[in-house]
C-alpha positions in Angstrom: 77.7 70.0 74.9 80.6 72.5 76.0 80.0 75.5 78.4 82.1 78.3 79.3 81.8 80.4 81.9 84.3 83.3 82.8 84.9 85.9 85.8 87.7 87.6 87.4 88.2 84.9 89.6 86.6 81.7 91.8 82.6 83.3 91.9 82.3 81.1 88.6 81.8 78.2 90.7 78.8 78.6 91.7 77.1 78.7 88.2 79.6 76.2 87.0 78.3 74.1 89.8 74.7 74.9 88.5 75.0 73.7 85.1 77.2 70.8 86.4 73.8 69.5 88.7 71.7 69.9 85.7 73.8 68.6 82.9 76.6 66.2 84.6 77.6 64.9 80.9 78.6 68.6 79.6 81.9 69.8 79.2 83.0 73.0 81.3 85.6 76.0 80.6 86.1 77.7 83.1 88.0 80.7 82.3 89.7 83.9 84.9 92.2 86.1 85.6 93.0 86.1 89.1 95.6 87.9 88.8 93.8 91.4 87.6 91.4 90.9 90.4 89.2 93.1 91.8 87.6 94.4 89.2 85.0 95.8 91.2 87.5 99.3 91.5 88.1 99.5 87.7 87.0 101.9 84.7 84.4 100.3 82.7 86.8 100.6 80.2 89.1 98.6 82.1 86.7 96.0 83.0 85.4 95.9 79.4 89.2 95.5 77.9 89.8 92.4 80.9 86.9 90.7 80.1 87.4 90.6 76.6 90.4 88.7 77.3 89.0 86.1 79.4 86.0 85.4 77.1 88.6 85.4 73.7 90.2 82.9 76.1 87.3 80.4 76.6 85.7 80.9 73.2 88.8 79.8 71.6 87.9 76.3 72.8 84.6 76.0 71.0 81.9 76.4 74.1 78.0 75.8 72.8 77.3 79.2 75.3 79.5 81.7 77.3 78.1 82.7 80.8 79.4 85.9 82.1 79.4 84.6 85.7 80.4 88.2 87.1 77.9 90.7 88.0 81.0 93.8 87.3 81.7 92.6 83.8 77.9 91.7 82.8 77.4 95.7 84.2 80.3 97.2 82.1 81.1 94.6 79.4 78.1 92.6 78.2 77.8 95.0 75.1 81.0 94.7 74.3 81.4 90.8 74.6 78.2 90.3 72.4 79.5 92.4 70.2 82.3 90.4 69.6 81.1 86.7 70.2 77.5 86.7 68.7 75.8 85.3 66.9 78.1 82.3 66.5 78.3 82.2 70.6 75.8 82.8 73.0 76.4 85.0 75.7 74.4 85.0 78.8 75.1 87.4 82.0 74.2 87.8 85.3 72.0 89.6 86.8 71.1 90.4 90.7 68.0 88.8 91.3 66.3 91.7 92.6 63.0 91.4 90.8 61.9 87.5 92.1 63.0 88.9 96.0 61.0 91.8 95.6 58.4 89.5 94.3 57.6 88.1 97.4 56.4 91.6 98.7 58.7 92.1 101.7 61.2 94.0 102.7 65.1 93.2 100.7 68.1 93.7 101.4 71.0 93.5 98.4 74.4 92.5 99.4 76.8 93.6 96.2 80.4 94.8 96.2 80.9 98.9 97.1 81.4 99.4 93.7 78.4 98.0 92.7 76.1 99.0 95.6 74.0 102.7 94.6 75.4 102.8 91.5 73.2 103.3 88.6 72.7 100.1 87.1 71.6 98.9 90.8 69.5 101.5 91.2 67.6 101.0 87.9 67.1 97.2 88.9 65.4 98.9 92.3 63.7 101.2 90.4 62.2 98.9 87.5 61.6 95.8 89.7 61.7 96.6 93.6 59.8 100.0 93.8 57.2 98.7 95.4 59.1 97.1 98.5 61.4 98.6 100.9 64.8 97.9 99.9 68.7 98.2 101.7 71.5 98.1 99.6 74.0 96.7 101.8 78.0 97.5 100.4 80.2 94.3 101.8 83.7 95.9 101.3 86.1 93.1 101.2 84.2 90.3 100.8 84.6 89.1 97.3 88.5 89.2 97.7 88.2 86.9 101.2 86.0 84.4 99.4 88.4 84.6 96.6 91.6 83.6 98.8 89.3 81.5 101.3 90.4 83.7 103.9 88.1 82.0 106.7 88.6 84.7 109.2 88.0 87.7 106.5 85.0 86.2 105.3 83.7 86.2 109.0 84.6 90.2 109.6 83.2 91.0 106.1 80.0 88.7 106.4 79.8 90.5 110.4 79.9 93.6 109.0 77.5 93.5 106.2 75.3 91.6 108.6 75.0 94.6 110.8 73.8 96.6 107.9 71.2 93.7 107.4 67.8 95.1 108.6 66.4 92.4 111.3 62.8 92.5 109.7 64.2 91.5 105.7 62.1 88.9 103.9 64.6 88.5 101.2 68.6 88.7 100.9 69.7 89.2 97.2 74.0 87.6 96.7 74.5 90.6 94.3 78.0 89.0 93.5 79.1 85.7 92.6 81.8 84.9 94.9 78.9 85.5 97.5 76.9 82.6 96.7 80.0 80.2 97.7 79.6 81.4 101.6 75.4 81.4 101.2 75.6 79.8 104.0 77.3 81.9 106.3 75.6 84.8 105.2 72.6 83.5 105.9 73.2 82.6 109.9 74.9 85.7 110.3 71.3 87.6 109.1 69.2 85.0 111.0 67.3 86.3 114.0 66.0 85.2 116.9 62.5 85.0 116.7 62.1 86.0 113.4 61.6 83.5 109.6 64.8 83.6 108.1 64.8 85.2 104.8 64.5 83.9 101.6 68.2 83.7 99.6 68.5 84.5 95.9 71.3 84.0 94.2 71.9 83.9 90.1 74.1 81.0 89.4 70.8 78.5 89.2 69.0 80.6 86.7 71.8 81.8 84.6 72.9 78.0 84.1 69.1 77.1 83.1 69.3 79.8 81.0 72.3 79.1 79.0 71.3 75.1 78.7 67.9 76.3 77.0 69.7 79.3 74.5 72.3 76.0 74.1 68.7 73.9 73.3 67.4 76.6 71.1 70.3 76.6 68.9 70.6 72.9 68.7 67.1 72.9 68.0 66.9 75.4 64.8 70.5 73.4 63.3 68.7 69.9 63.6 71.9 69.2 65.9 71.7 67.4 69.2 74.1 68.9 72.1 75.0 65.6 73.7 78.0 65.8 75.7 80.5 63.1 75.9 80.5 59.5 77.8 83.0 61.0 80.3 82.5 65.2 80.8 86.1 67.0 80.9 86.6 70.3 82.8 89.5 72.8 81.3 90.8 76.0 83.7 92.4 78.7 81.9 94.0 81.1 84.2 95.2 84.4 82.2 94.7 82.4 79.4 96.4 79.3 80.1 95.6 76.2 81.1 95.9 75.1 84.6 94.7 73.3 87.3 91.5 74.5 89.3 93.2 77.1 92.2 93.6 75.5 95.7 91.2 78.1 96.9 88.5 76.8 95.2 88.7 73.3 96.8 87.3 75.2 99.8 84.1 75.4 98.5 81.5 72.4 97.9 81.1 73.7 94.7 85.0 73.7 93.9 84.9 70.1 94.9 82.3 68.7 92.6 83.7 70.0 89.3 87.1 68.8 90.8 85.7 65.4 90.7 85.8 65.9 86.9 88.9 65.1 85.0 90.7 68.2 84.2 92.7 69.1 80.9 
C-alpha cells in the first residue's frame, strides 16, 4: 500500500503520522512546496494552479489514495484535483471538524488561518452543522507560517493571541488548519482555565487517514487485489517536485520524528 498526502508545507505531518499509527507497513509520499507558502493569501485560482502541481507530483509515483492534507487547497482546489486524478486515484480532503465539536452541544471555538476564518465555506460548515451551539471563529494570523519554520517564540505570540480570543467557557476547540495540529498541545494549555474542564480538541488528520485506508480498502476490495505494503515501508519527500530529504523543521515535531524513523528515498 502507497499513500500520498500533499500540502503547502509541514501540516502534512500530522495525517501522515495518522496513517503511519494505523498502517506502519504502508508506503508514504509526502509531497509540498514550501517554497510558494502561504497559500492561505492566494486567489483560488492560484491555490487551485499550486496544488495541481503538488498532487501531479505525488501521483506520478503511483499512491493507492491522495489526501489533500490542507484545509486552503481542499477549500479552493478539491474540484479541480478530482477532476484530474479520479477515478484511477482517490482523493480525500480535509475538512474542519466542526460538526463532531458541535456534537457535543457546547459552546466552540474554531481556530483557522485569517484567510479562512468568516469566509464562506466556514460559514456554511457553521451553518449546516454548528447552528445549534454558540460558536467563535477565532483568526490566528501567523500561526501556520511559525509552525512551518518551528519558530518556538512565534508560535508562543500567535498561540497567546488566538488564546485571548478563546472564550473561557468553550467545550470544544476545532485545529481548522493542519500545521495546527503539530502544536495541539500548546494550544491546548494556553486555552485551559482555572477552574474550568478543558475542552475537547478536534483535529482532522485521524479521520482523514481512516478514511483514505478504507476508500484504499474499497478499491482493493472490488479488483480482488490485496493492498499489502512491503516487509520494510519507504517514505519519499518531494519538495517542488523533487525529491528530498524531510525539512529540518519538521524534526521538531513528534510527528516529523516518527516517519523520519522510516527509510527515506
Amino acid at each position: 500500500m502507497k499513500i500520498a498526502l500533499m500540502d503547502s508545507g509541514i501540516g502534512l505531518l500530522a495525517a501522515a503520522g495518522a496513517v503511519r499509527r494505523l498502517r506502519p507497513e504502508a508506503d508514504l509520499v509526502l509531497s509540498s512546496d514550501p517554497g510558494s507558502m502561504p497559500w492561505g493569501p492566494r486567489t483560488p485560482q492560484d491555490v487551485t494552479a499550486l496544488a495541481l502541481g503538488v498532487a501531479r507530483a505525488a501521483a506520478a509515483h503511483r499512491p493507492d489514495a491522495l489526501i489533500v492534507a490542507c484545509n486552503t487547497a481542499s477549500v479552493h482546489a478539491l474540484p479541480a484535483l478530482r477532476a484530474e486524478l479520479e477515478p484511477l486515484l482517490p482523493v480525500i480532503g480535509t475538512v474542519p471538524a466542526i460538526k463532531p465539536a458541535a456534537a457535543g452541544g457546547g459552546s466552540v471555538a474554531i481556530w483557522a488561518t485569517p484567510a479562512t476564518t468568516g469566509s464562506p465555506y466556514q460559514r456554511g460548515l457553521i451553518r449546516d452543522f454548528a447552528a445549534s451551539v454558540p460558536v467563535t471563529e477565532v483568526p490566528c494570523p501567523g500561526l501556520a507560517d511559525a509552525v512551518e519554520h518551528a519558530d518556538e517564540d512565534a508560535i508562543d505570540r500567535a498561540v497567546a493571541r488566538a488564546a485571548a480570543l478563546t472564550p473561557p467557557d468553550v467545550s470544544a476547540v476545532v485545529l481548522g488548519c493542519t500545521h495546527y495540529e503539530l502544536v495541539a498541545d500548546r494550544i491546548r494549555a494556553a486555552v485551559r482555565r482555572p477552574g474550568r474542564p478543558d475542552p475537547v480538541f478536534h483535529g482532522s488528520a485521524d479521520a482523514v487517514a481512516a478514511q483514505a485506508l478504507r476508500r484504499v480498502a474499497e478499491r482493493a476490495e472490488s479488483s480482488g487485489t490485496d493492498p499489502v505494503g512491503a516487509s520494510a515501508s519507504r517514505l519519499t519527500v518531494l519538495l517542488g517536485g523533487a525529491e528530498s530529504a524531510l525539512p529540518a523543521a519538521a524534526l521538531s515535531y513528534a510527528e516529523g520524528r516518527l516517519l523520519a524513523a522510516v527509510g527515506t528515498r
